[in-house]
PDB file of N, CA, C, O and CB in Angstrom:
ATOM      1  N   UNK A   1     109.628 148.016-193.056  1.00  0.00           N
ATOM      2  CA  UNK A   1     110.557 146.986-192.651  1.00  0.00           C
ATOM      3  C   UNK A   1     111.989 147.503-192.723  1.00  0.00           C
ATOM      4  O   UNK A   1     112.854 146.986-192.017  1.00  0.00           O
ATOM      5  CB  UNK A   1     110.390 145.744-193.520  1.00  0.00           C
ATOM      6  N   UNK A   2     112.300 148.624-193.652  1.00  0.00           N
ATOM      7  CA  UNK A   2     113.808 148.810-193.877  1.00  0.00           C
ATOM      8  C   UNK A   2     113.893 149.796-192.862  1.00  0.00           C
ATOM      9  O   UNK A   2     114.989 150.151-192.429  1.00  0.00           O
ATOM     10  CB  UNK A   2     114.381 149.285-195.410  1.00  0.00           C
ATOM     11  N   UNK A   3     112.720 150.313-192.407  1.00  0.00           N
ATOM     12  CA  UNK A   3     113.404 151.580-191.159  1.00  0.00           C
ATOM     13  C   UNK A   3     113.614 150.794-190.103  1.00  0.00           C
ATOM     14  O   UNK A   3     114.528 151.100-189.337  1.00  0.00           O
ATOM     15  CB  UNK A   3     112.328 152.993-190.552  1.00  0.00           C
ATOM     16  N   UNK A   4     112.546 149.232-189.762  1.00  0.00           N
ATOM     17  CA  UNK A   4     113.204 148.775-188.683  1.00  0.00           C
ATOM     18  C   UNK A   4     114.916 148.081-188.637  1.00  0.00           C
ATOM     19  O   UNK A   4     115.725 148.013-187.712  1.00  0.00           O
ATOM     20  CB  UNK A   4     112.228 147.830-188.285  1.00  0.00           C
ATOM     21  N   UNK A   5     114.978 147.702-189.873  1.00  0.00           N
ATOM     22  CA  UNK A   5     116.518 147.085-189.496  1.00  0.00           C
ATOM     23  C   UNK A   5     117.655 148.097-189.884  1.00  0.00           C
ATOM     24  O   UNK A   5     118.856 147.873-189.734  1.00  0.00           O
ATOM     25  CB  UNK A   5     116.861 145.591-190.388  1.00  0.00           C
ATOM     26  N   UNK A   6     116.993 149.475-190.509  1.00  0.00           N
ATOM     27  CA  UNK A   6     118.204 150.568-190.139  1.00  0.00           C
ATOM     28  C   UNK A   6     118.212 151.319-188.646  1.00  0.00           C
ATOM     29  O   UNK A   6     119.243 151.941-188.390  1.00  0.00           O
ATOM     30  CB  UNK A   6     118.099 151.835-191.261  1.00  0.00           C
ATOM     31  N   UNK A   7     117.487 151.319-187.955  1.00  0.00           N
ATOM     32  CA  UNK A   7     116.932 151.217-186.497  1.00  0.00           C
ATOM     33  C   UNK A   7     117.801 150.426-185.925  1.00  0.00           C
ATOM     34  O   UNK A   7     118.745 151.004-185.388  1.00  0.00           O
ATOM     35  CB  UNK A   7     115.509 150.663-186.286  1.00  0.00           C
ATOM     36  N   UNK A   8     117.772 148.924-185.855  1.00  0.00           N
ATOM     37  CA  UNK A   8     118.304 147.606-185.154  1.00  0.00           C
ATOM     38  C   UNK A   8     119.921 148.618-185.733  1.00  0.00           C
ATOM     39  O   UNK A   8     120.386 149.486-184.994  1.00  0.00           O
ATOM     40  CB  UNK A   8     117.700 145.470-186.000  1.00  0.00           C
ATOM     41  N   UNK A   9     120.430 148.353-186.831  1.00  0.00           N
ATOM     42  CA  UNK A   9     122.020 148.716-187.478  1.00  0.00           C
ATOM     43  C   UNK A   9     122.310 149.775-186.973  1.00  0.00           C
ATOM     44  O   UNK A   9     123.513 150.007-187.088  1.00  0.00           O
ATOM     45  CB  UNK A   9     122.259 148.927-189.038  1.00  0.00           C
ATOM     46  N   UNK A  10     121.683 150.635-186.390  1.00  0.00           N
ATOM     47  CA  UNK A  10     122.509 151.908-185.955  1.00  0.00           C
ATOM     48  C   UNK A  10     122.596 151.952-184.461  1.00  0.00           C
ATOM     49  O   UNK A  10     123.424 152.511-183.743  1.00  0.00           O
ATOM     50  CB  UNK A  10     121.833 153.305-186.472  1.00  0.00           C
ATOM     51  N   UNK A  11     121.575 151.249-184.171  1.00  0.00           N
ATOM     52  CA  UNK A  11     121.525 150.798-182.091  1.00  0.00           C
ATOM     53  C   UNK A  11     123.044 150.431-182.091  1.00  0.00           C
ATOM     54  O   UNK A  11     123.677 149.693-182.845  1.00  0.00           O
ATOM     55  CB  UNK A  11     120.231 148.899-181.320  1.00  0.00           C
ATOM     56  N   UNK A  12     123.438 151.180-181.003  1.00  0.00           N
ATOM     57  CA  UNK A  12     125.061 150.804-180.080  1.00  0.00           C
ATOM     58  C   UNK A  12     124.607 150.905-178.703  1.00  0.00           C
ATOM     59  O   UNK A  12     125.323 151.596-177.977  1.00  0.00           O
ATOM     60  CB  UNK A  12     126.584 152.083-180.295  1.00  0.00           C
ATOM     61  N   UNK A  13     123.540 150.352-178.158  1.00  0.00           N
ATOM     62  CA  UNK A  13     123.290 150.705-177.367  1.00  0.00           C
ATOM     63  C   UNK A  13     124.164 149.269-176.446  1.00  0.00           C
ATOM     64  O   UNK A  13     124.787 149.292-175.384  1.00  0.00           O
ATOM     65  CB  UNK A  13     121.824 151.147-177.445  1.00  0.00           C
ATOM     66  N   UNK A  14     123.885 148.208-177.324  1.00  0.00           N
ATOM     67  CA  UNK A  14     124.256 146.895-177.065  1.00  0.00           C
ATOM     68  C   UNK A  14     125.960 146.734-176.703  1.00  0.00           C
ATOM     69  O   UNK A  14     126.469 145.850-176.014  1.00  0.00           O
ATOM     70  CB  UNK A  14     123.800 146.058-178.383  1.00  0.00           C
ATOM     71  N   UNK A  15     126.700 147.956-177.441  1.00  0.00           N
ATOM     72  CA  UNK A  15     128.219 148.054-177.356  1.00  0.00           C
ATOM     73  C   UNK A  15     128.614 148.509-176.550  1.00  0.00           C
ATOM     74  O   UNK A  15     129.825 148.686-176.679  1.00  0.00           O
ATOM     75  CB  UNK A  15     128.844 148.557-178.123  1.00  0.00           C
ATOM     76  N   UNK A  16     128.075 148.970-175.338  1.00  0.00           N
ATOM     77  CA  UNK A  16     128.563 150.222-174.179  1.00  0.00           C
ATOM     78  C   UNK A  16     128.521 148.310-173.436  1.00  0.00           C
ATOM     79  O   UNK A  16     129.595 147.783-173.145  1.00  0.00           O
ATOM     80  CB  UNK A  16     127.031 152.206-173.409  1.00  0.00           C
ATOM     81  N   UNK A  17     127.441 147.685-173.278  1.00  0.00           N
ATOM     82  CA  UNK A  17     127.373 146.774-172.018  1.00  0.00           C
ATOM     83  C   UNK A  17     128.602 145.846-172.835  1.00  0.00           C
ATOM     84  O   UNK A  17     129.508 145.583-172.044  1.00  0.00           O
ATOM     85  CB  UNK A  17     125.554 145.887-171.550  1.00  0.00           C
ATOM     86  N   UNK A  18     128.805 145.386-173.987  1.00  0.00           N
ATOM     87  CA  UNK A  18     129.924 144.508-174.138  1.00  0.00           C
ATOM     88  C   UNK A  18     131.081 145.146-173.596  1.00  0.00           C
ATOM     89  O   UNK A  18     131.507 144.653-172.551  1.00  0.00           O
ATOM     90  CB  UNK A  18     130.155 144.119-175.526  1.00  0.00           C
ATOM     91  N   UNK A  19     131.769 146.265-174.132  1.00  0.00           N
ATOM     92  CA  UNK A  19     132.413 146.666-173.333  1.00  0.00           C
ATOM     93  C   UNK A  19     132.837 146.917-172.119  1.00  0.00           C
ATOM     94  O   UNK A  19     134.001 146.806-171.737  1.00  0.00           O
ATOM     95  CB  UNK A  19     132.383 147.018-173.530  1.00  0.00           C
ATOM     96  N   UNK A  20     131.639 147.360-171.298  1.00  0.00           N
ATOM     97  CA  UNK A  20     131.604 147.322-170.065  1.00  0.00           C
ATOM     98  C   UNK A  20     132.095 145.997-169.499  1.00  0.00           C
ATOM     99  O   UNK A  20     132.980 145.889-168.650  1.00  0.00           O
ATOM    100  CB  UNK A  20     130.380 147.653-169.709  1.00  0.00           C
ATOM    101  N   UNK A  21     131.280 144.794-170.185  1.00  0.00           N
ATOM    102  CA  UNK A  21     131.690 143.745-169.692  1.00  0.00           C
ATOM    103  C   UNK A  21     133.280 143.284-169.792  1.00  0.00           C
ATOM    104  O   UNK A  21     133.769 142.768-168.787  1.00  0.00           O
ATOM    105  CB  UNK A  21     130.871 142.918-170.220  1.00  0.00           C
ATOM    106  N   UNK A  22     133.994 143.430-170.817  1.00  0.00           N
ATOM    107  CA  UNK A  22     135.475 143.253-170.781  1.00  0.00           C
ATOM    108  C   UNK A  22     136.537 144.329-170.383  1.00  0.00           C
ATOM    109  O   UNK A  22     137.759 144.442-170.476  1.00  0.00           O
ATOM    110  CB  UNK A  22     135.805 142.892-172.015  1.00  0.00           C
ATOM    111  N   UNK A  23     135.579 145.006-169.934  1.00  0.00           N
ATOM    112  CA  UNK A  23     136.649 146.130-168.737  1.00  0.00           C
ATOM    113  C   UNK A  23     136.414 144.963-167.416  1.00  0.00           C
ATOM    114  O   UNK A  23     137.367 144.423-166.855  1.00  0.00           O
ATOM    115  CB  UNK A  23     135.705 148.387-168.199  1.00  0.00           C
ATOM    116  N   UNK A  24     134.882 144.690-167.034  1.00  0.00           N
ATOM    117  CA  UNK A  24     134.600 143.643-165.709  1.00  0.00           C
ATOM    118  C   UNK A  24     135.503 142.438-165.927  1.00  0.00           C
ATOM    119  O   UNK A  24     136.014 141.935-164.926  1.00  0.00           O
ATOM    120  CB  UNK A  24     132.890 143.039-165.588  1.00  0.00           C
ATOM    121  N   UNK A  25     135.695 142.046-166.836  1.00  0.00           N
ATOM    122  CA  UNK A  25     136.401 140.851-167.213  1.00  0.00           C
ATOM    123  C   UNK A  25     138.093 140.844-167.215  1.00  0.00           C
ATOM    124  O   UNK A  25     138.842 139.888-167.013  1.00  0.00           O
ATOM    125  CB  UNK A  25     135.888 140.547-168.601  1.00  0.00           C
ATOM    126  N   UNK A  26     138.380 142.049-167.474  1.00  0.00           N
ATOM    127  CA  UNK A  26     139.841 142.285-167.055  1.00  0.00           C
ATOM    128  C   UNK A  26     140.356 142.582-166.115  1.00  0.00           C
ATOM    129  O   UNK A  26     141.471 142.222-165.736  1.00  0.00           O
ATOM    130  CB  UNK A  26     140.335 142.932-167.506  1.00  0.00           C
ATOM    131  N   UNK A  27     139.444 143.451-165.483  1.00  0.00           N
ATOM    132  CA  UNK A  27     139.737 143.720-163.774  1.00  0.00           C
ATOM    133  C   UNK A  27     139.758 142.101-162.997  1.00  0.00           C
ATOM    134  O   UNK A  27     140.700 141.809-162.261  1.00  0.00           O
ATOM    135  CB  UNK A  27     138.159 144.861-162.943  1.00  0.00           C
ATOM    136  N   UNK A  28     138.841 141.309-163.205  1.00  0.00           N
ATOM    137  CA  UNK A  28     138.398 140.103-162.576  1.00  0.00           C
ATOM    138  C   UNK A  28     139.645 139.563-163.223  1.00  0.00           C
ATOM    139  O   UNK A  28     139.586 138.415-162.784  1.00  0.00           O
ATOM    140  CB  UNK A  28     136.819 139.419-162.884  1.00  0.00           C
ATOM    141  N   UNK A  29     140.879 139.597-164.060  1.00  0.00           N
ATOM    142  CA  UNK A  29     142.505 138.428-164.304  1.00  0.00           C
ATOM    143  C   UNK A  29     142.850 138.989-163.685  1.00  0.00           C
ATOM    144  O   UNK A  29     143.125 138.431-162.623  1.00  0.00           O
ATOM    145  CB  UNK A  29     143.584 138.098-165.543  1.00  0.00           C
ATOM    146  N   UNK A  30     143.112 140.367-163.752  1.00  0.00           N
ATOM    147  CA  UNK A  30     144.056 141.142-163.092  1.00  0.00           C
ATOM    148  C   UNK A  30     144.058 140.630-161.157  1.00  0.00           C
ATOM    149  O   UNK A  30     145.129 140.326-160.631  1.00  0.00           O
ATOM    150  CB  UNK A  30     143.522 142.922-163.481  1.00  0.00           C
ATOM    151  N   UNK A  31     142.995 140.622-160.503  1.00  0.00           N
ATOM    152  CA  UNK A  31     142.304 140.867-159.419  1.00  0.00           C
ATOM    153  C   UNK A  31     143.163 138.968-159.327  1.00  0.00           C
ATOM    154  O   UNK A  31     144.244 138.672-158.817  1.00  0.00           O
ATOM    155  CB  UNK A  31     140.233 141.453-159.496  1.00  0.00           C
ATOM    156  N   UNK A  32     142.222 138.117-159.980  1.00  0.00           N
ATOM    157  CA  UNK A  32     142.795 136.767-159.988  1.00  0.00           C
ATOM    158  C   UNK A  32     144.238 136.554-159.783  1.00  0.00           C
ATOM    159  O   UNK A  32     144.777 135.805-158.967  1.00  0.00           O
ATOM    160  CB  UNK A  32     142.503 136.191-161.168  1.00  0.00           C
ATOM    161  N   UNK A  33     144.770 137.325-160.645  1.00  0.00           N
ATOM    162  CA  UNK A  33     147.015 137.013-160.898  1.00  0.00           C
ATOM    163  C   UNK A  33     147.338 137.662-159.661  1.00  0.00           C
ATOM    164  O   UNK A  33     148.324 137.163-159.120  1.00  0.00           O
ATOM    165  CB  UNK A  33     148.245 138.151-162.616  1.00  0.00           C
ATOM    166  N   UNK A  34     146.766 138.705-158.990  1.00  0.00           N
ATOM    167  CA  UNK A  34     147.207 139.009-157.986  1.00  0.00           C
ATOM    168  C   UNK A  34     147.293 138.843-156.620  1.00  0.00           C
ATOM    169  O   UNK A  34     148.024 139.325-155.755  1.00  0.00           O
ATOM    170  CB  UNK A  34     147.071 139.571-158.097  1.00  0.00           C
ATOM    171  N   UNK A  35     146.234 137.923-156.621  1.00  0.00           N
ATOM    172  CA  UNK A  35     145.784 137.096-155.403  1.00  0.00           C
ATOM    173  C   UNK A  35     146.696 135.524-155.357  1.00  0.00           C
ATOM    174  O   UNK A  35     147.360 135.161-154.386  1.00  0.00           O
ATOM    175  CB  UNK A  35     143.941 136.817-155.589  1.00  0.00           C
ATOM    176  N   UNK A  36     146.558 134.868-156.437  1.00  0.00           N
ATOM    177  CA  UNK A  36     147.504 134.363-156.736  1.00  0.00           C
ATOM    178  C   UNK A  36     148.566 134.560-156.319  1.00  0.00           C
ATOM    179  O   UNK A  36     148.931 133.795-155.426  1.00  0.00           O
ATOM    180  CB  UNK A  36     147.555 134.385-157.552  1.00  0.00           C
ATOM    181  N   UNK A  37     149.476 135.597-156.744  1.00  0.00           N
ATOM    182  CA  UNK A  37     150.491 135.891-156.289  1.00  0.00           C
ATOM    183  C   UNK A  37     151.165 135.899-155.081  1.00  0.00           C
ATOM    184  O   UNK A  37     152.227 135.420-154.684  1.00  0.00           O
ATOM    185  CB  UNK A  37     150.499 136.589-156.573  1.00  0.00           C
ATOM    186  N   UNK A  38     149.847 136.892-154.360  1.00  0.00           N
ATOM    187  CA  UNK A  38     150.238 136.890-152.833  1.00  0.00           C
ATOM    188  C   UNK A  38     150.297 135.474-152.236  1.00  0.00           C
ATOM    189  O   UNK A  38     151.274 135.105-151.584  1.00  0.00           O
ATOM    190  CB  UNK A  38     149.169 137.738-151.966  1.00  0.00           C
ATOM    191  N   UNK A  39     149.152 134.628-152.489  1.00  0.00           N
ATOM    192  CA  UNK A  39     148.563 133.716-151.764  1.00  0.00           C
ATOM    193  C   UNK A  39     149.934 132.745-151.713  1.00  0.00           C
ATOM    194  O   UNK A  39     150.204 131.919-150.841  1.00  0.00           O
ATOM    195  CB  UNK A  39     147.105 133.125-152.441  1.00  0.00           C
ATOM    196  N   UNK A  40     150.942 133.187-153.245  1.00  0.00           N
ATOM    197  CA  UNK A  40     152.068 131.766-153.148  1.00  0.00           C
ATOM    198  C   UNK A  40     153.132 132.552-152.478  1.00  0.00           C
ATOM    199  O   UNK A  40     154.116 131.954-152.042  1.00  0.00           O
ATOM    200  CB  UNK A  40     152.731 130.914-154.853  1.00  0.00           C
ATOM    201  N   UNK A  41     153.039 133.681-152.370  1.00  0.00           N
ATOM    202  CA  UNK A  41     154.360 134.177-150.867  1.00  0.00           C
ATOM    203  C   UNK A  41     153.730 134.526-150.013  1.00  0.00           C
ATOM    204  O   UNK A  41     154.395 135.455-149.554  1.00  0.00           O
ATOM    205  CB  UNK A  41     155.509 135.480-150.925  1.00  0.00           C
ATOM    206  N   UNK A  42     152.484 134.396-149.181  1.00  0.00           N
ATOM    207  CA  UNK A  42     151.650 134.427-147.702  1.00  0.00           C
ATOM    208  C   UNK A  42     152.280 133.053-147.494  1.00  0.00           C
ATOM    209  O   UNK A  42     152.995 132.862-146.510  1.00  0.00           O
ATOM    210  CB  UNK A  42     149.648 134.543-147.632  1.00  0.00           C
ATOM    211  N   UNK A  43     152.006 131.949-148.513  1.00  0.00           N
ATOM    212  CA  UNK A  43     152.181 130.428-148.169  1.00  0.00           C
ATOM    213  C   UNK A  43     153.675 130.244-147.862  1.00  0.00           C
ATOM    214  O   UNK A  43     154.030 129.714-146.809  1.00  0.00           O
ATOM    215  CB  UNK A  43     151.709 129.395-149.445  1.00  0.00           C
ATOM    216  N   UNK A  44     154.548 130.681-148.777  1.00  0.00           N
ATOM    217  CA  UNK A  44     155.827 130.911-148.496  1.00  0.00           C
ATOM    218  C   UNK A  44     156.087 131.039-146.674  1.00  0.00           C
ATOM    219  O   UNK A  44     156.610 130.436-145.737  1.00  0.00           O
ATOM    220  CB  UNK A  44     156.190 132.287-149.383  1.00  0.00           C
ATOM    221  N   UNK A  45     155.387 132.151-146.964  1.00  0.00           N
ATOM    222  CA  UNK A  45     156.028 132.608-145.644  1.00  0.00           C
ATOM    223  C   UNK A  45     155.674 132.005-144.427  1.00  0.00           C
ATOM    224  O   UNK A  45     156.239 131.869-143.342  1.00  0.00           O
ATOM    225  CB  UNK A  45     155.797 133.920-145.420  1.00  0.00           C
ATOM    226  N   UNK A  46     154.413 131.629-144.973  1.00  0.00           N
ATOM    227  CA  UNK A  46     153.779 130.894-143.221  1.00  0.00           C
ATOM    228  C   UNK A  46     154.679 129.285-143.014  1.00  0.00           C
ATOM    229  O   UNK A  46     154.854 128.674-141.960  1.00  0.00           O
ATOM    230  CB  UNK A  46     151.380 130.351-143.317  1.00  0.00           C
ATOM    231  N   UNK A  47     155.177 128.876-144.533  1.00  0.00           N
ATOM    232  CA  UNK A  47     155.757 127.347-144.109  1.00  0.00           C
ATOM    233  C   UNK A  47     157.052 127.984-143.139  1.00  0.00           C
ATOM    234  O   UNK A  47     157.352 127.665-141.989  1.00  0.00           O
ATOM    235  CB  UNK A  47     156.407 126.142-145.761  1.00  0.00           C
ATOM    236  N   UNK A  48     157.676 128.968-144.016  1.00  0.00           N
ATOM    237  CA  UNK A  48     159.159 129.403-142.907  1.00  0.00           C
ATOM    238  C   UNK A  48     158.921 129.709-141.535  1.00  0.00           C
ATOM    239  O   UNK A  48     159.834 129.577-140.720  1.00  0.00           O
ATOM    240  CB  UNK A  48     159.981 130.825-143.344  1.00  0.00           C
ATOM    241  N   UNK A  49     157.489 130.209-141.105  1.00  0.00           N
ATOM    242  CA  UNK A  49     157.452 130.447-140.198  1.00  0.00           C
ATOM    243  C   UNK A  49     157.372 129.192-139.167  1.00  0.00           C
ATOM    244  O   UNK A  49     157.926 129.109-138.070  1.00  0.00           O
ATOM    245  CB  UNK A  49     156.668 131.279-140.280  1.00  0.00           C
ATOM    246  N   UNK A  50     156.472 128.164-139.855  1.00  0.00           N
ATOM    247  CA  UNK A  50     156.083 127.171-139.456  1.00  0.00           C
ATOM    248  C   UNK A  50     157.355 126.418-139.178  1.00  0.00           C
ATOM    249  O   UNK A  50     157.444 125.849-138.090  1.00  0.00           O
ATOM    250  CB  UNK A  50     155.160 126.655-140.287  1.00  0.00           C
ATOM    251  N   UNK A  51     158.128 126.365-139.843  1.00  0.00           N
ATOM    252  CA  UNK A  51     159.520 125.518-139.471  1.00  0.00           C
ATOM    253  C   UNK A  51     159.765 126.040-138.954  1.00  0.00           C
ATOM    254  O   UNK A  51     160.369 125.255-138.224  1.00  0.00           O
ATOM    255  CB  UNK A  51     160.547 125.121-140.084  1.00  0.00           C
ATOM    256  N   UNK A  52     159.942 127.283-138.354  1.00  0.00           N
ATOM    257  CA  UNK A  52     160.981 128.091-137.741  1.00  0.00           C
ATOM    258  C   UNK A  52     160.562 127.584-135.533  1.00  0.00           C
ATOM    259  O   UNK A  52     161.230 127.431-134.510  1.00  0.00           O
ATOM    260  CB  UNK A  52     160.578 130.310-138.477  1.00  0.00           C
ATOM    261  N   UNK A  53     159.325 127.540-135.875  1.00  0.00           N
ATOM    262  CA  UNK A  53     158.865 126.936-134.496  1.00  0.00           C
ATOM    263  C   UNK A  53     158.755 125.760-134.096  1.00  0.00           C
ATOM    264  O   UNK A  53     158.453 125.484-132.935  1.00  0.00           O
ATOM    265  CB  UNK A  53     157.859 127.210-134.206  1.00  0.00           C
ATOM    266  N   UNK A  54     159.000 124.845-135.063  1.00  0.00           N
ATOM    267  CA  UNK A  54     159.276 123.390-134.324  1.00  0.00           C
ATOM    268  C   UNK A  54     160.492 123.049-133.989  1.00  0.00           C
ATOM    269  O   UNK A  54     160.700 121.968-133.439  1.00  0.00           O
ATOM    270  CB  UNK A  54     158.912 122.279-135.063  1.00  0.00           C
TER     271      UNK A  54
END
């Protein structure tokens, strides 16, 4: 029984995918704030444009 849970305690096998996952998880704000961003000066720009033709 003690070799299995020094077995389970030394597995990191489980720490590569958490990680992995909050590298995926930071790219995915980053990716978010930047779309964002654009999306509120694309909008910007299309209202100026939009006034600009009536």
């Amino acid at each position: 029984m003690f070799r299995y849970l020094n077995q389970f305690w030394n597995d990191q096998s489980g720490a590569t995918a958490i990680e992995y996952g909050l590298i995926a998880a930071g790219i995915a704000v980053a990716i978010i704030a930047t779309v964002q961003a654009l999306g509120t000066n694309l909008n910007t720009t299309f209202q100026s444009v939009s006034t600009a033709l009536k």
